[in-house]
C-alpha positions, 0 to 999 in steps of 0.5 A: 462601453456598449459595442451596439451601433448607435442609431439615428432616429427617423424623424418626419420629412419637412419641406425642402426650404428654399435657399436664402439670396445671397450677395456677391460678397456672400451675406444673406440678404434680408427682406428688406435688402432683398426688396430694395436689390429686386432687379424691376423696373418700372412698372415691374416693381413688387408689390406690397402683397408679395412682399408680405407673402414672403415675410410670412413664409420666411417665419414658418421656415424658422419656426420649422427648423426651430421644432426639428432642433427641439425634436433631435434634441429630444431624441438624443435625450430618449436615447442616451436614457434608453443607453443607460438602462441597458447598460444597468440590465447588463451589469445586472445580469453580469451580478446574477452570472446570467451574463458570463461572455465578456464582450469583446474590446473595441479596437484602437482604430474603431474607438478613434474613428470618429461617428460622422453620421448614426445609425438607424433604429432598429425597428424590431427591437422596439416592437418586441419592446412594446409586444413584451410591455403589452404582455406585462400589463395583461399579466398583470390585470391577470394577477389582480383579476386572480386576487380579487377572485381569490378576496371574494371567495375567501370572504363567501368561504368565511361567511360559510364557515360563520354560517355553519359555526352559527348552526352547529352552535345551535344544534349543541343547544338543541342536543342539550335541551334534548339530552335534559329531557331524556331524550337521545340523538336518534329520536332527535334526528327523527324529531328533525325529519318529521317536524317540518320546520318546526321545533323538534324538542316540542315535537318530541315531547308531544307527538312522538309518546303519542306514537308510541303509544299509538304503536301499542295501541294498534298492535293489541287491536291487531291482535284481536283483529286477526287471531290467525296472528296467535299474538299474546299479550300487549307489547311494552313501550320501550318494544314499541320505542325500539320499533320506531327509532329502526323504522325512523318514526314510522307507525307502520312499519313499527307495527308490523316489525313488533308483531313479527319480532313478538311471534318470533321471541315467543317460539324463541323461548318456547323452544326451552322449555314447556311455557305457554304462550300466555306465560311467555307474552306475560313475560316478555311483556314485564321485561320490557321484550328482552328474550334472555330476562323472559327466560330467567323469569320464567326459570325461576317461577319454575323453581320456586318450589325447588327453594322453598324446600330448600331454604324453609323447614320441612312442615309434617302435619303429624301431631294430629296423627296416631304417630304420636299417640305413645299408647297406639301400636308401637309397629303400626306407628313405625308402618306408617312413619316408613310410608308417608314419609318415605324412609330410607329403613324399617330401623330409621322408623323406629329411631323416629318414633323413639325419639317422639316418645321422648317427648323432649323434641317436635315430631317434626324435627324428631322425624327429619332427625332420624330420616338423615342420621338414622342411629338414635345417638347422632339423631339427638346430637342433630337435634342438640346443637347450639345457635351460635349467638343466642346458645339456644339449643336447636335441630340442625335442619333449623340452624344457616351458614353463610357462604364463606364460613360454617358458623351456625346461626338459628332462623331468628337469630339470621332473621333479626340481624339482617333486617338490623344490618340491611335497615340500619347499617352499610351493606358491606356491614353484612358479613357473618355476625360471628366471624365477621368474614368474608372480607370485604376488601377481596372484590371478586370474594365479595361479589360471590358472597352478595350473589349467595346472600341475595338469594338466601334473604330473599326467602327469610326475609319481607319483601320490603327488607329485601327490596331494600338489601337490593336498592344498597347492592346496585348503588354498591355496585354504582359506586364503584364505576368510575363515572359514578358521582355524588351529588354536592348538594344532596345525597343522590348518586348517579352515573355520569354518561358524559365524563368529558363534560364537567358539568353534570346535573343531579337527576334528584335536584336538579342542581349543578356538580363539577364531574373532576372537584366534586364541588357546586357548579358555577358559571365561572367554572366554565372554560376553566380547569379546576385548579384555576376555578378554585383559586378564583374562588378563594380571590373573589369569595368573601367567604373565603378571604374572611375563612382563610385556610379554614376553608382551603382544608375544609374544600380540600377534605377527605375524599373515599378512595373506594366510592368516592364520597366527598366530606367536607372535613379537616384531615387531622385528629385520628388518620383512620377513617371509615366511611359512612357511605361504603364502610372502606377504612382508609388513611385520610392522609394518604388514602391508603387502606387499614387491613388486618390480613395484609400479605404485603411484608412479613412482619404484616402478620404481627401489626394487626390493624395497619396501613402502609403510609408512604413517607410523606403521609401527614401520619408521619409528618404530623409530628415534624416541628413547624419550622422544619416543614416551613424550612423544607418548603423554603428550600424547595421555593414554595410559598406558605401562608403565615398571616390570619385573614381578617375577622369578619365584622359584626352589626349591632343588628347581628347581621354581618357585613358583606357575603362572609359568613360568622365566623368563631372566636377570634384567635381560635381555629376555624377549620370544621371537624368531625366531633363525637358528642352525647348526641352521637357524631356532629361537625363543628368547628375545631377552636384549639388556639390559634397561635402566632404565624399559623395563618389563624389555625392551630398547630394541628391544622397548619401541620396538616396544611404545611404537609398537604403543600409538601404532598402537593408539590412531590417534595420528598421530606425524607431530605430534612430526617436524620439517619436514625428516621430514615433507619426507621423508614427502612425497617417499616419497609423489610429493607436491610439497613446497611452498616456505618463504617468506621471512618464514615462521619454521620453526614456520610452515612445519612446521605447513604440512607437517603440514596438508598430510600430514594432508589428504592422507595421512590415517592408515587405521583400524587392523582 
């Protein structure tokens, strides 16, 4: 029970209403007894407009009292309302514990007292009341005001995001445009700041190659202007392009920046050596303004005399000259040898002019031969040596060595077969025809070699085989950058500056490449990885439903680990394989390389020709009964292919129906190899037969695509090979294979084996 003091609530004053007149016997009297008891007389008698009077007024007196019921009765109602929400408040608040005080209980004396007359309302209260319901209802227009902000700015926040992702969207196909052109960010960001407004791809494209020609053009005009300047020679344009991406686009500045920068790389060079400052002009202008090439260009001009003494015979014009007359004066020959041709000694003259008359040997080979031997016996033996390919006999100032070996090899011999090799043949092919050495698989050995042949061919051989020879080192070199990638649909090379980006354009055709899978580029590739688009392909395709997995070994064929060069060929048949493009030999199953010289084991040095196979290679697993690869791949929840697709229906027209293409005889296998004919190499198709179950191919093919399956999902094929395999596993790998003990049963010593093989020779993760 509340113990707050109920109130009254102050009601309106009413006018006091006169008393009722009252009989002696105490009964109200009505108007009408009242108007027949009116003590007149006579002529003092009321008159009917005072009678009417008070009739009406009796009835507002009722009215009156009737209201002030209604408005007591309403004020009960308001407070006994107004009780019971304070009284829910509190047994609220007693709930949450904000309300621990216990109230103290009435006293019998207060509760049977009974209420003779209420209290008032408390006045402050209910204008707290209305104060605190004033500030709820301006928090509350507050909180919306604040949500209603908060709408509006979120939806000009996401207008200004649509608007900024409108623009970079198309800035992205700008820069695409750009990049297809030729064209890089900086000379974009220029284009953008000179084009007022207009389209800065047509910008570029038109007026920025007039400006820098435009540069060029003035500073040559420059230098005839002021020869105070000392300019030499014109600048090139890629010195002229460089001025202008510093000075963002600005001719001006560019022609003052070249025409200080070339002064300045001039007294650069000249500071090395005695150059003229024609020659230095000339030089910075055919390497594109570069210091360090001009000065590499200019050394070797230098040097030219150096190498051709070094690399060409020494030519004597003596065969005109008294040295060579046998009937002259023998000490008069001898003088004149010692004095043109500067001998060491009186006694090497003599040895050269013997070996003259002779008459077996040139004059000239004659006099080099006594000039570094001196005693007539090692001068003739330096004159009898064998080519070491043609066994013609020939001086020792006229045979080569390579760098890496000392096999001796005559000028003609050297010359016929490096025009063969470099024409016809892989660069790496380009070893020493008689020893085959250096080895090619060493790449710091292989570089220094290249290094030291460049510089001898070039000096033997035309320039048009030695530009050649050049061409097939860069692109050797190329190929091994892994960001370097073959074309799909041609035969070009090149460099992909963007390998985030899958999709790369052939600078040859044109055409489209996927950077990852090396295939054709189409547009459902976008967005997708290449697993994904692969298997879109094999769904959708026509070609691909009616090939079946013909086309799934031909997609996934042989890829060379070293210059990454796809073939669209099967990997069965022989495992070892060479590729045309780099000469690397390798395992199509595994990739692993075939080396002859292999330090790996020991008992490498026996096997000759040779490859480290894991255990799950298909040259080891080509073997292996079908249905003990289908098992393995059932054990492990991996679903295989059994059923030949459909053959693909020909027209009496010849033409085929749909998008398939023809395909073999029916119930022989489809998968393309690489076959050898009269005609040398050529792909065709495999067409063993086909059996029951292998999907349309035959058992060599659905072996190799059992096994690419078992490769593909890391299945180790070691758990199906009984103890005398895996004994063979560990013997290839120089692992010492335990011994059964005596009470070990063959499934014991099995699951040995096994443990050992897989703590020890762990499966590598598949790239």
């Amino acid at each position: 029970m509340c113990d707050k003091t109920t109130t009254s609530i102050p009601l309106k004053k009413k006018p006091e209403l006169k008393p009722k007149p009252v009989l002696g016997n105490g009964k109200i009297v009505t108007d009408s007894q009242a108007k027949l008891q009116s003590p007149v007389a006579g002529a003092d008698a009321t008159s009917p407009g005072t009678d009417q009077k008070f009739s009406s007024r009796f009835v507002s007196m009722q009215e009156e009292q009737e209201q002030v019921l209604i408005e007591k009765l309403q004020a009960k109602k308001e407070w006994e309302e107004q009780l019971k929400r304070e009284k829910e408040e509190e047994e609220k608040l007693k709930e949450a514990g904000l309300f621990p005080r216990k109230q103290p209980a009435l006293t019998e004396e207060v509760t049977r007292k009974p209420v003779t007359q209420p209290n008032k309302l408390d006045v402050s209260k209910w204008e707290q009341q209305q104060i605190q319901s004033l500030e709820a209802e301006r928090e509350q227009h507050r909180r919306s005001r604040q949500k209603q902000d908060a709408a509006a700015e979120h939806l000009r926040e996401k207008k200004l995001q649509e608007e900024q992702r409108t623009d970079g969207l198309k800035f992205i196909n700008l820069l695409r445009e750009v990049e297809d052109q030729e064209f890089c960010t900086d000379e974009l960001e220029i284009a953008m700041q000179l084009c007022n407004n207009g389209n800065p791809l047509k910008w570029l494209k038109e007026d920025w190659v007039n400006r820098i020609e435009t540069v060029v053009a003035m500073v040559a005009h420059e230098q005839g202007k002021d020869t105070a300047l000392q300019l030499k020679g014109e600048i090139s344009l890629a010195e002229s392009k460089e001025a202008l991406l510093r000075n963002q686009g600005d001719v001006g500045r560019a022609v003052q920046e070249c025409k200080t920068q070339r002064n300045e790389k001039i007294d650069e060079i000249a500071e090395f050596g005695d150059y003229s400052r024609d020659e230095v002009a000339e030089a910075l202008k055919q390497n594109k303004g570069d210091v360090e090439e001009a000065l590499i260009d200019l050394n070797k001009r230098i040097l030219q005399p150096y190498f051709d003494r070094l690399w060409k015979s020494e030519v004597f014009d003596v065969t005109q000259t008294i040295i060579c007359q046998a009937d002259a004066d023998t000490e008069r020959r001898v003088r004149m040898v010692l004095a043109r041709y500067n001998m060491p000694s009186w006694g090497r003259a003599q040895t050269a002019i013997r070996l003259i008359d002779i008459g077996k040997y040139e004059p000239e080979d004659a006099i080099i031969a006594a000039k570094e031997c001196g005693t007539p016996d090692r001068a003739m033996e330096f004159l009898e040596k064998l080519c070491e390919i043609c066994y013609d006999t020939v001086p020792m100032n006229k045979l080569h060595t390579l760098f890496h070996c000392q096999c001796k090899i005559c000028l003609d011999c050297m010359i016929s077969y490096f025009k063969i090799q470099i024409r016809e043949k892989n660069i790496r092919q380009c070893t020493c025809p008689v020893c085959d050495m250096p080895d090619m698989e060493d790449q710091e050995t292989a570089d220094q070699y290249f290094q030291f042949l460049d510089t001898m061919v070039k000096y033997f051989l035309d320039e048009e085989t030695h530009t050649l020879f050049q061409q097939k080192l860069r692109d050797l070199y190329l190929m091994q950058d892994p960001n370097f990638r073959w074309c799909s649909h041609c035969d070009f090379g090149f460099l992909n500056d963007r390998p985030e980006r899958l999709k790369m354009r052939c600078p040859e055709c044109h055409e489209h490449t996927c950077f990852k899978c090396k295939k054709h580029w189409l547009d459902q590739h976008e967005g997708i990885t290449c697993e994904n688009f692969q298997k879109w392909k094999e769904q959708n395709n026509p070609d691909h439903q009616a090939a079946g997995l013909a086309a799934h070994l031909q997609e996934n064929g042989i890829d060379c680990p070293n210059c990454k060069f796809r073939y669209a060929l099967a990997k069965g048949g022989c495992m070892h394989f060479r590729c045309t493009q780099c000469r690397h030999e390798f395992c199509s199953g595994c990739n692993m390389p075939f080396k002859t010289k292999c330090n790996r084991f020991k008992s490498c040095c026996k096997k000759g020709l040779h490859a480290h196979h894991p255990r799950n290679c298909l040259f080891y697993l080509r073997d292996v009964d079908i249905k003990d690869l289908q098992k393995l791949l059932q054990d492990n929840n991996v679903k295989f292919d059994t059923v030949a697709p459909q053959a693909v229906v020909v027209r009496a027209d010849n033409e085929e129906e749909g998008a398939a293409a023809r395909l073999p005889v029916e119930g022989k296998c489809r998968v393309e190899e690489q076959k050898e004919t009269t005609e040398g190499l050529k792909d065709d198709f495999c067409g063993r037969d086909a059996e029951q179950g292998f999907a349309g191919l035959c058992k060599l093919h659905y072996s190799e695509y059992l096994v690419e399956l078992i490769k593909t999902n890391h299945i180790d094929p070691a758990v199906m090979l009984d103890s005398d395999a895996l004994r063979v596993i560990l013997l290839r790998n120089d692992i010492k294979i335990p011994e059964r003990q005596k009470k070990e049963t063959i499934a014991q010593y099995t699951h040995k084996l096994l443990e050992i093989i897989q703590q020890r020779l762990p499966l590598e993760e598949r790239n």
